[in-house]
C-alpha atoms as a printed R data frame, in Angstrom:
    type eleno elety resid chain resno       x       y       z
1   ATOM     1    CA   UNK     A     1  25.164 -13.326   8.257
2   ATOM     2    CA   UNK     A     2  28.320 -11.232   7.686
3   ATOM     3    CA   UNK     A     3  29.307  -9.578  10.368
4   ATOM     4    CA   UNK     A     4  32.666  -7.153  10.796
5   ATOM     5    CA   UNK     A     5  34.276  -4.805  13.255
6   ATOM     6    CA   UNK     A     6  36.176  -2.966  11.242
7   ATOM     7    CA   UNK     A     7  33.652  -0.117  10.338
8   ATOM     8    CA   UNK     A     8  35.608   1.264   7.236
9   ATOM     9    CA   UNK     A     9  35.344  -2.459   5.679
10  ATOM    10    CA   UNK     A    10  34.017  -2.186   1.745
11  ATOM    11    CA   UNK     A    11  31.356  -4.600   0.812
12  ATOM    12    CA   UNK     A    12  29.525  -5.683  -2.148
13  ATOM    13    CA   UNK     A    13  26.229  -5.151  -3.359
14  ATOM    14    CA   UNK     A    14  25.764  -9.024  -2.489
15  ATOM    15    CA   UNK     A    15  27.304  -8.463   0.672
16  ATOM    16    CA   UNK     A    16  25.558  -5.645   1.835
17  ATOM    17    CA   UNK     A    17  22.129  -6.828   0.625
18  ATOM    18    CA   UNK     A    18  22.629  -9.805   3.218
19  ATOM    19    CA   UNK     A    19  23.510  -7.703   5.899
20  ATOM    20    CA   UNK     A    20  20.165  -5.665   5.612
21  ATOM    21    CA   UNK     A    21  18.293  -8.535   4.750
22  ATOM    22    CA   UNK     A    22  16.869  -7.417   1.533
23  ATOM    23    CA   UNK     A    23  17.865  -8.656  -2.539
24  ATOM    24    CA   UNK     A    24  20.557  -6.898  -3.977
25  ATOM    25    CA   UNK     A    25  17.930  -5.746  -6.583
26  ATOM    26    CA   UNK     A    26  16.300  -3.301  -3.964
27  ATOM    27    CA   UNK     A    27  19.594  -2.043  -3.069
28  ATOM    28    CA   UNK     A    28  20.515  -1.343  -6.656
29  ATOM    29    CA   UNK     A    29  16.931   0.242  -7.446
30  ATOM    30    CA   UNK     A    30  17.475   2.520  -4.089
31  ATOM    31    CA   UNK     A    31  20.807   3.972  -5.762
32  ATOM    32    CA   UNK     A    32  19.067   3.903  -9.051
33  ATOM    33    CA   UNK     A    33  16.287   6.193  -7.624
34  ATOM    34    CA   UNK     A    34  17.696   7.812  -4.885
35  ATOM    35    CA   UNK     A    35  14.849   6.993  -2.682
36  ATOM    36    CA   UNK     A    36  17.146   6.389   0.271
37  ATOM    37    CA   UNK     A    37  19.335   9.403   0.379
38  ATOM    38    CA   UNK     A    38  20.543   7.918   4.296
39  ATOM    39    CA   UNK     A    39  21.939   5.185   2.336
40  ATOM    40    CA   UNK     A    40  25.617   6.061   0.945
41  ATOM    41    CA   UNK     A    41  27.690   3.505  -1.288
42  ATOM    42    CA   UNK     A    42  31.165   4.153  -3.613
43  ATOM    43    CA   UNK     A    43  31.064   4.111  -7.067
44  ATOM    44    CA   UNK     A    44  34.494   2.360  -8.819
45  ATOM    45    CA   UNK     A    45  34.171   1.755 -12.157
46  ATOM    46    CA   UNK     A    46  31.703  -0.579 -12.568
47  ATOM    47    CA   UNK     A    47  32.211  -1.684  -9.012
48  ATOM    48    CA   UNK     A    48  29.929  -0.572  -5.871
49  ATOM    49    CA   UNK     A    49  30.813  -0.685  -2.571
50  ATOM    50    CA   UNK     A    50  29.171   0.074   0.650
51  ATOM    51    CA   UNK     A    51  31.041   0.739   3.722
52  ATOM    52    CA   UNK     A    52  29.954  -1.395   6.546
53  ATOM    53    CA   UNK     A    53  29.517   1.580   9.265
54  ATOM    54    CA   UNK     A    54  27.514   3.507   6.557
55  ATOM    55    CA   UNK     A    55  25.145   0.436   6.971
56  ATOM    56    CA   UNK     A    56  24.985   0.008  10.806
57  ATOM    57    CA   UNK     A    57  23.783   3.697  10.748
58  ATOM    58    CA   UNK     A    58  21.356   3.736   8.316
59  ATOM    59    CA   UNK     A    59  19.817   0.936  10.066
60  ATOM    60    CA   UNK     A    60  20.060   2.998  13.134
61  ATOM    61    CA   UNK     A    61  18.222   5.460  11.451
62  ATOM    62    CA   UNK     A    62  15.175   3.153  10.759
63  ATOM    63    CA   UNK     A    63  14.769   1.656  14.359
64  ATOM    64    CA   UNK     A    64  11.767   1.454  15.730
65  ATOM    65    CA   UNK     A    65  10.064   0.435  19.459
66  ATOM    66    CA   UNK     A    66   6.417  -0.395  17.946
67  ATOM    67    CA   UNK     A    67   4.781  -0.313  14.981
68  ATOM    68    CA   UNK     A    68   3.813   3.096  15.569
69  ATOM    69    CA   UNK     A    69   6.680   4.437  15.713
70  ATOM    70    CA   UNK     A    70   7.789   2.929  12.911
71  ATOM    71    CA   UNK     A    71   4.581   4.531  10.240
72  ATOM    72    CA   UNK     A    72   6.068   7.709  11.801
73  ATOM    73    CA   UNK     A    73   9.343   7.174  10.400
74  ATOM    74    CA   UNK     A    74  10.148   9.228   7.233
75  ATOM    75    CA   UNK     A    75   9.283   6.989   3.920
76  ATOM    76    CA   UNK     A    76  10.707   8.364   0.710
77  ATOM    77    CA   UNK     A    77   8.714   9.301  -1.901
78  ATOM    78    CA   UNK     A    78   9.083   6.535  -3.738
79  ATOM    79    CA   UNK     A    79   8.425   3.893  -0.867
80  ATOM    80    CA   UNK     A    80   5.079   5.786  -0.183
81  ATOM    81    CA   UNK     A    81   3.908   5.661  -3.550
82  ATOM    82    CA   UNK     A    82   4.701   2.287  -3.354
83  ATOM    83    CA   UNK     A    83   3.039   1.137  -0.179
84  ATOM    84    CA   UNK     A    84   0.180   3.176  -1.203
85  ATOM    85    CA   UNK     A    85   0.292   5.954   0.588
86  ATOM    86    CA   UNK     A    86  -0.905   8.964  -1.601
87  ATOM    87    CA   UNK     A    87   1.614  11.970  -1.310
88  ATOM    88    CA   UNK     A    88  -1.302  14.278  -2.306
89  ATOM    89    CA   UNK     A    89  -4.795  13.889  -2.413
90  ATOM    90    CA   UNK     A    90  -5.625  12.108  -5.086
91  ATOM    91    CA   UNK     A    91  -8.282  13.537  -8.301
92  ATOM    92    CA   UNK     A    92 -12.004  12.662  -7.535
93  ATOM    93    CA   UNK     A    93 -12.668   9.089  -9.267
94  ATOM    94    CA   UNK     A    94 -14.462   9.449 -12.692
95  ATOM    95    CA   UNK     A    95 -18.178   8.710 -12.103
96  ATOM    96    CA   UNK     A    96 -19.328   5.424 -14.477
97  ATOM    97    CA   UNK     A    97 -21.080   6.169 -17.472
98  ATOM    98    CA   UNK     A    98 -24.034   3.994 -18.481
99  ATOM    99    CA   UNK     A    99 -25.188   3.092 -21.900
100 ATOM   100    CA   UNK     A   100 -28.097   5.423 -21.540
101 ATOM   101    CA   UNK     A   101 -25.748   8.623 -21.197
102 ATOM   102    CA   UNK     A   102 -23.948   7.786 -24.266
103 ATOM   103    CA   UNK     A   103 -24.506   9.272 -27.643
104 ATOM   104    CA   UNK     A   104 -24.927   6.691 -30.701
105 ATOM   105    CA   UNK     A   105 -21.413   7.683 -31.776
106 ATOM   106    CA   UNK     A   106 -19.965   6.918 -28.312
107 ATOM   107    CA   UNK     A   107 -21.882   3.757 -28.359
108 ATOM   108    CA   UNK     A   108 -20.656   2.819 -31.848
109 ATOM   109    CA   UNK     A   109 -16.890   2.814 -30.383
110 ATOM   110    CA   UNK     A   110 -18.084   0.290 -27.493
């Protein structure tokens, strides 16, 4: 694990991904989508760089004493979609139709 004291220290995607413990793929789809807004990084060029105090406090910001605690925490809209959490109620699901309900045309398409 990388570790630093030097809180203005610039790491990599790579690097940075490590120190959270997650693939540099969900940090890269985070900036892509914005879905963590807590979670600041540089753009240089091509190059992106997170600054390792930015990274201590946005874990900060997701500590948690039980599980909970931690549901409670804010989830972006994106993470809640994805853990399947409906933002909004979702529509009524569509009620089956049988083959007796169709009409011969409906039935031709089937």
């Amino acid at each position: 694990m990388l570790t630093s004291s030097d809180p203005n220290k610039m790491l990599s995607t790579a690097d940075a991904a490590d120190l959270l413990g997650l693939q540099p793929c969900t940090l890269s789809a985070w900036r892509e989508d914005g879905s963590q807004p807590g979670l600041a990084f540089f753009k240089l060029g091509k190059a992106v760089r997170y600054r390792y105090g930015d990274l201590i406090a946005f874990l900060e910001t997701r500590r948690a004493s039980s599980t909970l605690v931690a549901r409670q925490l804010p989830q972006s809209p994106v993470l809640a979609a994805a853990s399947g959490v409906p933002l909004k109620a979702s529509p009524r699901p569509r009620k089956a139709r049988n083959a007796a309900s169709l009409t011969e045309g409906q039935q031709s398409l089937f």
